[in-house]
TIFI-60812 format. One record per residue: residue number from 1; residue in three letters; x, y, z of N, C-alpha, C, O in turn. Coordinates in Angstrom, 2 decimals. Layout:
N
 resi resn     n.u     n.v     n.w    ca.u    ca.v    ca.w     c.u     c.v     c.w     o.u     o.v     o.w
  NUM  ALA       X       Y       Z       X       Y       Z       X       Y       Z       X       Y       Z
...
//
This chain:
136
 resi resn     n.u     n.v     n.w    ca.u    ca.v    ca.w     c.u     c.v     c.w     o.u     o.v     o.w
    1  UNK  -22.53  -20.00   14.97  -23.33  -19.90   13.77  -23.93  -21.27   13.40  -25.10  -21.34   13.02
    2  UNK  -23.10  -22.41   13.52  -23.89  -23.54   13.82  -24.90  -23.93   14.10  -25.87  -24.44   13.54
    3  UNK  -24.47  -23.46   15.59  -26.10  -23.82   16.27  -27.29  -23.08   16.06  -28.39  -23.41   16.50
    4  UNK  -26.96  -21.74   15.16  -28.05  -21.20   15.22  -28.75  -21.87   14.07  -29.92  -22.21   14.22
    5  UNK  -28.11  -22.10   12.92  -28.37  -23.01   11.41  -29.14  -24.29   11.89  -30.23  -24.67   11.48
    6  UNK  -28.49  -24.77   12.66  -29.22  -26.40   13.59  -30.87  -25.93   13.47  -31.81  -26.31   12.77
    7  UNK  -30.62  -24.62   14.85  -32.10  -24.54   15.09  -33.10  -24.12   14.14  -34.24  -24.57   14.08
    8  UNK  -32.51  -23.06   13.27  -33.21  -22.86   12.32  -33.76  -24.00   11.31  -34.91  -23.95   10.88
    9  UNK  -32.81  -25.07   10.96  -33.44  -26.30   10.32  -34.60  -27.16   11.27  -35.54  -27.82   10.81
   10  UNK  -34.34  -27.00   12.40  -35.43  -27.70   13.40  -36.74  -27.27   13.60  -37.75  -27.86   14.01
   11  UNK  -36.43  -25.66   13.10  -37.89  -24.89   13.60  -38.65  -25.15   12.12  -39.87  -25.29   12.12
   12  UNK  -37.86  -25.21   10.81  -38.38  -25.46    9.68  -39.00  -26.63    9.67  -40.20  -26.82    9.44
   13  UNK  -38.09  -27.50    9.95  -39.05  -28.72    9.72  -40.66  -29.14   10.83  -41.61  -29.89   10.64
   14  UNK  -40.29  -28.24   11.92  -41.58  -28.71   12.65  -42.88  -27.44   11.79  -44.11  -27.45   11.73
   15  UNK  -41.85  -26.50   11.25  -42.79  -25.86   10.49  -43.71  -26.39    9.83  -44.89  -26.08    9.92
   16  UNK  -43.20  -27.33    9.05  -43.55  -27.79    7.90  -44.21  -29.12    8.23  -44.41  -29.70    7.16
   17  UNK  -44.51  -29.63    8.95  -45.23  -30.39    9.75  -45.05  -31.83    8.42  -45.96  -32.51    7.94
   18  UNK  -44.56  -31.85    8.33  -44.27  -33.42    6.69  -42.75  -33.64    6.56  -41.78  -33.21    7.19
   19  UNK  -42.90  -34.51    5.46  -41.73  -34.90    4.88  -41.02  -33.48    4.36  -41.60  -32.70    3.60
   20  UNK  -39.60  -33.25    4.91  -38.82  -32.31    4.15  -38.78  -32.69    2.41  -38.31  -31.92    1.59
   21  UNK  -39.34  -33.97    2.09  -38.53  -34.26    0.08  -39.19  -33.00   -0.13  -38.70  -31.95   -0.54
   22  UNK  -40.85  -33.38    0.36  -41.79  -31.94   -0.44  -41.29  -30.50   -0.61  -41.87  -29.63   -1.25
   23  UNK  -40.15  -30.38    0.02  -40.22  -29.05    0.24  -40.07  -28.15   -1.21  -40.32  -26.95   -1.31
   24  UNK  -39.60  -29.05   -2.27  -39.49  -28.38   -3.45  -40.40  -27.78   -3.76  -40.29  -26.59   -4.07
   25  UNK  -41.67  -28.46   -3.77  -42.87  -28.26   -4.48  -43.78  -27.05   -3.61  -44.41  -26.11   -4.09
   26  UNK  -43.65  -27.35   -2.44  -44.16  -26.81   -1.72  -43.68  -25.10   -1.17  -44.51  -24.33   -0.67
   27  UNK  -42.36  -24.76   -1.37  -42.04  -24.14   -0.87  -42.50  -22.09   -1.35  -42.13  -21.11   -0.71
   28  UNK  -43.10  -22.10   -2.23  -43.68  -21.01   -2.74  -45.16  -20.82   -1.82  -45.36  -19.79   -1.18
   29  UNK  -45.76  -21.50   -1.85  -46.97  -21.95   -1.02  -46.20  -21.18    0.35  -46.37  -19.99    0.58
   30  UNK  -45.20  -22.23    1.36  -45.27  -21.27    2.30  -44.34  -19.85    2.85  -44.16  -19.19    3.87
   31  UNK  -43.85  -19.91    1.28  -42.81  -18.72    1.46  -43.41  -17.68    0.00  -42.77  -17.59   -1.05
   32  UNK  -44.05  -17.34    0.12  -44.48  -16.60   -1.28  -43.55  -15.98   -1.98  -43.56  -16.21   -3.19
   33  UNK  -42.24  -14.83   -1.31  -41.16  -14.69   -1.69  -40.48  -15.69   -2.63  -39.66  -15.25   -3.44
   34  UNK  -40.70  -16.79   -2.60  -39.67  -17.77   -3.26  -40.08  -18.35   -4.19  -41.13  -18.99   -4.17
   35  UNK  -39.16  -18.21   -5.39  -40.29  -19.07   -6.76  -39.26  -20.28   -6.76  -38.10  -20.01   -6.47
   36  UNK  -39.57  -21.51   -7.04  -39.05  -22.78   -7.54  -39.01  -23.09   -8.93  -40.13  -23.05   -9.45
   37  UNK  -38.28  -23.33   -9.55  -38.10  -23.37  -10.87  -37.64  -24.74  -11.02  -36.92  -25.22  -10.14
   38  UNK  -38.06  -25.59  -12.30  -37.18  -26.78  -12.70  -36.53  -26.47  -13.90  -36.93  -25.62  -14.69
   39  UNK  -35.43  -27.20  -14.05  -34.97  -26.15  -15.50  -34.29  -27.67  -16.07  -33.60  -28.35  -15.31
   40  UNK  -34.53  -28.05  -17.32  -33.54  -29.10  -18.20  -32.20  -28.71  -18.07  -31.92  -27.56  -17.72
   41  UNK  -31.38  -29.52  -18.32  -29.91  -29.66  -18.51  -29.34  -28.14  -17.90  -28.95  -27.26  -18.66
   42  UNK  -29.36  -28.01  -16.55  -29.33  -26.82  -15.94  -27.69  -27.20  -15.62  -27.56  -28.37  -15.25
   43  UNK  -26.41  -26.41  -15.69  -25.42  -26.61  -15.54  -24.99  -27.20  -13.72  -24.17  -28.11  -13.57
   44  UNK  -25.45  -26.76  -12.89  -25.45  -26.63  -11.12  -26.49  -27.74  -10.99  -26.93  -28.59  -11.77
   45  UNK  -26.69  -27.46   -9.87  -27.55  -28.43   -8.78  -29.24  -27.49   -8.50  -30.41  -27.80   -8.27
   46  UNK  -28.23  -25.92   -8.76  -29.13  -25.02   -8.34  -28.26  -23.49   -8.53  -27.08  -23.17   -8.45
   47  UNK  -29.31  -22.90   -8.79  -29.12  -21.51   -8.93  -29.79  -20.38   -8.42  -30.82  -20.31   -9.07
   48  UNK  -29.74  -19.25   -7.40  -30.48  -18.25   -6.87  -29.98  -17.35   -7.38  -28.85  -17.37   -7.88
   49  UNK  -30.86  -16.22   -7.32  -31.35  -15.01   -8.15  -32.19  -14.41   -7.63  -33.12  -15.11   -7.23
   50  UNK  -32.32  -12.64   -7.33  -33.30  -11.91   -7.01  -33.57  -11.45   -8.18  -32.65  -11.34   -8.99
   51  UNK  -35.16  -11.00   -8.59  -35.44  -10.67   -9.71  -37.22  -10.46   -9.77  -37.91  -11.44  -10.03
   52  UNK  -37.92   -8.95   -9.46  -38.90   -8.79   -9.40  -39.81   -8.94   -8.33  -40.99   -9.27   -8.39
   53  UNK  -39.12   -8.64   -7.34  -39.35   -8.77   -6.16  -39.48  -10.14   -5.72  -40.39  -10.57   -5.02
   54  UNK  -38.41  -10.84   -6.22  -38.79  -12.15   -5.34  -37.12  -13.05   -5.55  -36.29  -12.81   -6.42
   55  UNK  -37.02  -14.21   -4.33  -35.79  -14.89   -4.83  -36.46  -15.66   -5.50  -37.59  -16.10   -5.29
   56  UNK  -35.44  -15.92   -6.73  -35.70  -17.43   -7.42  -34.95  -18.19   -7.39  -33.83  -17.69   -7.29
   57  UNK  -34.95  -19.74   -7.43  -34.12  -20.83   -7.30  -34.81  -21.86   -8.55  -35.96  -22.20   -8.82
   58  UNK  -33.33  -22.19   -9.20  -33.80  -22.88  -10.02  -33.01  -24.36   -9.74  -31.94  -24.43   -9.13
   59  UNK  -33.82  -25.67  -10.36  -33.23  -26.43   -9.69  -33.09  -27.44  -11.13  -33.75  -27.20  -12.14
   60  UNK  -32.19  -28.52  -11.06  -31.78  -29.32  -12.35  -32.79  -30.01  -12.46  -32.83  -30.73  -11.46
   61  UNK  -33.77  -30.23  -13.20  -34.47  -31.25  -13.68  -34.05  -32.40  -13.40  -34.57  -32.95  -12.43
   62  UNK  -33.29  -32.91  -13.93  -32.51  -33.96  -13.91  -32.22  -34.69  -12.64  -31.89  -35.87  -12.73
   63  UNK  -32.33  -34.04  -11.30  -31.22  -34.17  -10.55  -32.74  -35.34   -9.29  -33.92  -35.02   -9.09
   64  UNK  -32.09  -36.40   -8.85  -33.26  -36.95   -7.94  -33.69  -36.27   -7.16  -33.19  -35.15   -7.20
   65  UNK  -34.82  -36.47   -6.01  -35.45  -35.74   -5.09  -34.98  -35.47   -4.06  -35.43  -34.44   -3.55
   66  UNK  -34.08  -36.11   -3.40  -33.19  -36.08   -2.38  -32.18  -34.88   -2.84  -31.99  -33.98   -2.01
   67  UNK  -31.59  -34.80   -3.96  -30.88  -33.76   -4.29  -31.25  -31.91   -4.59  -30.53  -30.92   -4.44
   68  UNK  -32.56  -32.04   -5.02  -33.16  -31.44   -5.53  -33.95  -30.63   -3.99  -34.22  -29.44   -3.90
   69  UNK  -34.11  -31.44   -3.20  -34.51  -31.37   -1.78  -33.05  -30.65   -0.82  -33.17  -29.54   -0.30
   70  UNK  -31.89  -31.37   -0.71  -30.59  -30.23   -0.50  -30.88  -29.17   -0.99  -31.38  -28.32   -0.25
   71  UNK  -30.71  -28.93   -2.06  -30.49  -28.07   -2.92  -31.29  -26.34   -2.59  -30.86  -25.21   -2.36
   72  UNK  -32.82  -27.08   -2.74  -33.55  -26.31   -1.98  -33.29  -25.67   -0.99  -33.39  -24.44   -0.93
   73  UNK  -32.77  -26.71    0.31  -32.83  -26.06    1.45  -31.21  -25.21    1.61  -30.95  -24.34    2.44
   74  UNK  -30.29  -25.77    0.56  -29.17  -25.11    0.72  -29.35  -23.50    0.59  -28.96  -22.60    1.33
   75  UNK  -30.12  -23.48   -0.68  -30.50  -22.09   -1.12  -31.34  -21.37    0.06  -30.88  -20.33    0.55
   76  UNK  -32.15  -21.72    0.37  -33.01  -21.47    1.39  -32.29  -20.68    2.36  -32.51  -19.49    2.56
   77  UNK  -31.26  -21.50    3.07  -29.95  -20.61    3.96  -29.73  -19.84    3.80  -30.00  -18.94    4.60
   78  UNK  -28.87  -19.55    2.24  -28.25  -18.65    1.58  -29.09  -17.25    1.55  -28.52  -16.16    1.66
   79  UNK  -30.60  -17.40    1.38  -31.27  -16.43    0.81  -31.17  -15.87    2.51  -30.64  -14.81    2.84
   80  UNK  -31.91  -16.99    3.59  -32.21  -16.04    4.84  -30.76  -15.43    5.45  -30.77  -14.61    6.37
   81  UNK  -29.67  -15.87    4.91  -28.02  -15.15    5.51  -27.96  -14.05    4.61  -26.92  -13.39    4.58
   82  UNK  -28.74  -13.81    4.02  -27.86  -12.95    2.76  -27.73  -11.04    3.40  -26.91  -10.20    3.03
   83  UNK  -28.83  -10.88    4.40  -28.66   -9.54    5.04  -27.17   -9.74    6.22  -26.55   -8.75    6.61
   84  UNK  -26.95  -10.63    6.49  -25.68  -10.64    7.19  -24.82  -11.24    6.65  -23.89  -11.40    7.45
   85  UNK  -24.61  -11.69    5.67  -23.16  -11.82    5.03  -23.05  -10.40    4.41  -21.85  -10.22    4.22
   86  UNK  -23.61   -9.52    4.08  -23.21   -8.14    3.98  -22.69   -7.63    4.89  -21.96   -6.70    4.54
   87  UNK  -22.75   -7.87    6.25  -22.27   -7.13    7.52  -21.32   -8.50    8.35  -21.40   -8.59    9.57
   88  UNK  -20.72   -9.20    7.79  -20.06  -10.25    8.64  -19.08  -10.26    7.71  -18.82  -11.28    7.08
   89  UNK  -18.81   -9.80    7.64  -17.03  -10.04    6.69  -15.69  -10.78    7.29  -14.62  -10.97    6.72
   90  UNK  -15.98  -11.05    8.28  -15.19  -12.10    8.76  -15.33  -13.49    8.45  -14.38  -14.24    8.65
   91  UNK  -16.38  -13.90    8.01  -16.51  -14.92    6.98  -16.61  -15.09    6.19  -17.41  -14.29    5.69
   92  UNK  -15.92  -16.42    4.87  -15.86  -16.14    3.77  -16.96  -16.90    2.88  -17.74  -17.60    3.53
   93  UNK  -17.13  -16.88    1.61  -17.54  -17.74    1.42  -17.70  -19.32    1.26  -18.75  -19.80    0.84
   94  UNK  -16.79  -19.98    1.55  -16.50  -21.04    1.97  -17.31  -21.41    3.36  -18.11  -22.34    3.43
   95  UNK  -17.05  -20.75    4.18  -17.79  -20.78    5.73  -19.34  -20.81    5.50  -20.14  -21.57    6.05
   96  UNK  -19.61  -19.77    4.50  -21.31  -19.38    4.50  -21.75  -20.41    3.62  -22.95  -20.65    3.72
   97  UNK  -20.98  -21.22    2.62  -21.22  -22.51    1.86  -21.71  -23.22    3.06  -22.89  -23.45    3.29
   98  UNK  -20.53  -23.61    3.95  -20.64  -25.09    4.76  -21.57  -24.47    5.26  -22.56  -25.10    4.89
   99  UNK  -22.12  -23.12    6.25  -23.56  -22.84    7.27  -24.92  -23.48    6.38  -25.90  -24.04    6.86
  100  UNK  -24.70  -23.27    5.30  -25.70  -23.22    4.25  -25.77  -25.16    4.40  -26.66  -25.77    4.99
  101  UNK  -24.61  -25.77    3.70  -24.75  -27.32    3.90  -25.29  -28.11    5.28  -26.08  -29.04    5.40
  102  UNK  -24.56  -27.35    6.25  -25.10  -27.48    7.71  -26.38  -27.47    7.81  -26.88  -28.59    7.73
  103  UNK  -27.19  -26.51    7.96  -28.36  -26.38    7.44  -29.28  -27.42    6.84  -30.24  -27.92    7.42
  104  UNK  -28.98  -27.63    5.95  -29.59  -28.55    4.81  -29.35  -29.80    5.16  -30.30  -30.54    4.91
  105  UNK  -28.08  -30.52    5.83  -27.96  -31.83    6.41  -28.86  -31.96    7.57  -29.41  -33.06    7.66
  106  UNK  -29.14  -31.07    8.47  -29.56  -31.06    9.98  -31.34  -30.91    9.52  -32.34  -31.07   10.21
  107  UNK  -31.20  -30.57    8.21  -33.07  -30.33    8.18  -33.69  -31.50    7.65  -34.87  -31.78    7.81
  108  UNK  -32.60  -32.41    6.80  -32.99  -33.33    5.76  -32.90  -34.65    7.12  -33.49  -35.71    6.93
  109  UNK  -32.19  -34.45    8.33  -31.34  -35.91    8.86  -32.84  -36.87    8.99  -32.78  -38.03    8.58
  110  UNK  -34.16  -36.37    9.56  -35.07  -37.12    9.37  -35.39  -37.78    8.45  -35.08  -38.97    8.46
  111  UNK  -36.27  -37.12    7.09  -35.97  -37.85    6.15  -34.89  -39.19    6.06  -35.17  -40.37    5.90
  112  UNK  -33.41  -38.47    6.24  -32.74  -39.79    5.54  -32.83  -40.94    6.60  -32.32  -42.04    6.41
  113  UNK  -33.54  -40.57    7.77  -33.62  -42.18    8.52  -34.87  -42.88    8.39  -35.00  -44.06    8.71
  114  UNK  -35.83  -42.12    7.91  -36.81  -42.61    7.00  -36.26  -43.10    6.02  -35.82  -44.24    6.17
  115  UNK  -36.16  -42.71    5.25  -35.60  -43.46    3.52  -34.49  -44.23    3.84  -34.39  -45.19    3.07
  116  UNK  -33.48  -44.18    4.80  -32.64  -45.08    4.68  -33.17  -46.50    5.03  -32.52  -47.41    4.49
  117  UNK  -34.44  -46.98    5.99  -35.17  -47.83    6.25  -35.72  -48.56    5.07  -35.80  -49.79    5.02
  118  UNK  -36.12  -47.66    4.01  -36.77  -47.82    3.50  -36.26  -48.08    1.54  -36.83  -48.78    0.71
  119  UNK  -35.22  -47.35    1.39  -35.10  -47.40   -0.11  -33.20  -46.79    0.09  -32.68  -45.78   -0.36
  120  UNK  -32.49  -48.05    1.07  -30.58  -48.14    0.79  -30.27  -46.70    1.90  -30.56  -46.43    3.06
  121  UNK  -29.63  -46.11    0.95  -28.69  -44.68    1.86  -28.84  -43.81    0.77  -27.98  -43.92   -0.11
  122  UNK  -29.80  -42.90    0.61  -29.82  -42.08   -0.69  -28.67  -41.04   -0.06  -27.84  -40.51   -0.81
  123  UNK  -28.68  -40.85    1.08  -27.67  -39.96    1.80  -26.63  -39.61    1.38  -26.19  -38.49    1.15
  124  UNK  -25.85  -41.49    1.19  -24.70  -41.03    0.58  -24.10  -40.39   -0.75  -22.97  -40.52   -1.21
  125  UNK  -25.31  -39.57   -1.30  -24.82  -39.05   -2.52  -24.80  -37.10   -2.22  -24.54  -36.10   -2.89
  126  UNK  -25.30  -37.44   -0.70  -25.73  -36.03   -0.30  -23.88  -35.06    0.02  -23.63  -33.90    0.32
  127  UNK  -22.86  -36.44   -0.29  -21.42  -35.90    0.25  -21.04  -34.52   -1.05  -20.56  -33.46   -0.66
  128  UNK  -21.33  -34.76   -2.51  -21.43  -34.15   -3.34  -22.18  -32.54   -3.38  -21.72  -31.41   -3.57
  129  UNK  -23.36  -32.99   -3.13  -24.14  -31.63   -2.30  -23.29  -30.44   -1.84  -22.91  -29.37   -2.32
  130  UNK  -23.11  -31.43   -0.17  -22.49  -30.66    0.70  -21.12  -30.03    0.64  -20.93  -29.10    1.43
  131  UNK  -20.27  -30.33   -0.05  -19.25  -30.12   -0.70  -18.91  -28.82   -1.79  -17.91  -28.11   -1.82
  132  UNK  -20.35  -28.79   -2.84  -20.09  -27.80   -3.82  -20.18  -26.35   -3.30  -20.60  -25.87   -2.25
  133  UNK  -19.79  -25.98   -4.07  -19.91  -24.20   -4.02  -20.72  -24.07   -4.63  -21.54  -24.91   -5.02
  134  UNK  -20.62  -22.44   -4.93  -22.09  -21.48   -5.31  -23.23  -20.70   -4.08  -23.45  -20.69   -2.87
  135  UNK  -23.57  -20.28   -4.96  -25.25  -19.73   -4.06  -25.52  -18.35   -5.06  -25.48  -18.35   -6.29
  136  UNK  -25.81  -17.21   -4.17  -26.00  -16.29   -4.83  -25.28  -15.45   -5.83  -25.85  -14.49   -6.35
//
């Protein structure tokens, strides 16, 4: 399941032919399904929701671009696993957390060797990220 999460972050990003930060902004544009939301003093990092024919993800205002950019793509996972974590019950949620973090580290790793060149290790705040729970 790994490797398939790997590739799937690899095929995204050549998708997306840019910087993964954009993907916040951008990601309705190439997923019409998906609304992006910013929300003030939002309790999470992020929150998904189906609602009117569409997923929504809402993301902390607050939270920097690098985070806000996880966050995204964490959800992102979550939404495209969500027809087979109905039929995979051998994994829990814990497992479909980390596929989901997996994901999101392996899509962002460009970026952070860009920015780490460029503006410290924003990375290392990405341990928090990868760590939390939640999703749908």
């Amino acid at each position: 399941m790994r490797r398939i999460a790997s590739g799937q972050a690899h095929l995204l990003r050549e998708a997306l032919a840019g910087a993964i930060h954009k993907l916040p902004a951008r990601i309705s544009v190439l997923i019409p399904s998906i609304v992006v939301v910013q929300v003030a003093r939002l309790p999470a990092e992020g929150i998904t929701y189906w609602a009117n024919h569409r997923w929504h993800i809402h993301l902390r205002e607050e939270d920097p671009a690098h985070v806000k950019t996880f966050t995204v793509l964490w959800h992102l996972k979550r939404i495209v696993d969500h027809p087979l974590r109905k039929k995979r019950s051998e994994l829990g949620e814990p497992e479909w957390d980390a596929l989901a973090s997996h994901f999101a580290n392996v899509a962002m790793e460009a970026d952070h060797i860009e920015q780490d060149q460029t503006a410290g290790n924003p990375a290392a705040s990405h341990g928090a990220c990868a760590s939390r729970g939640g999703g749908l």
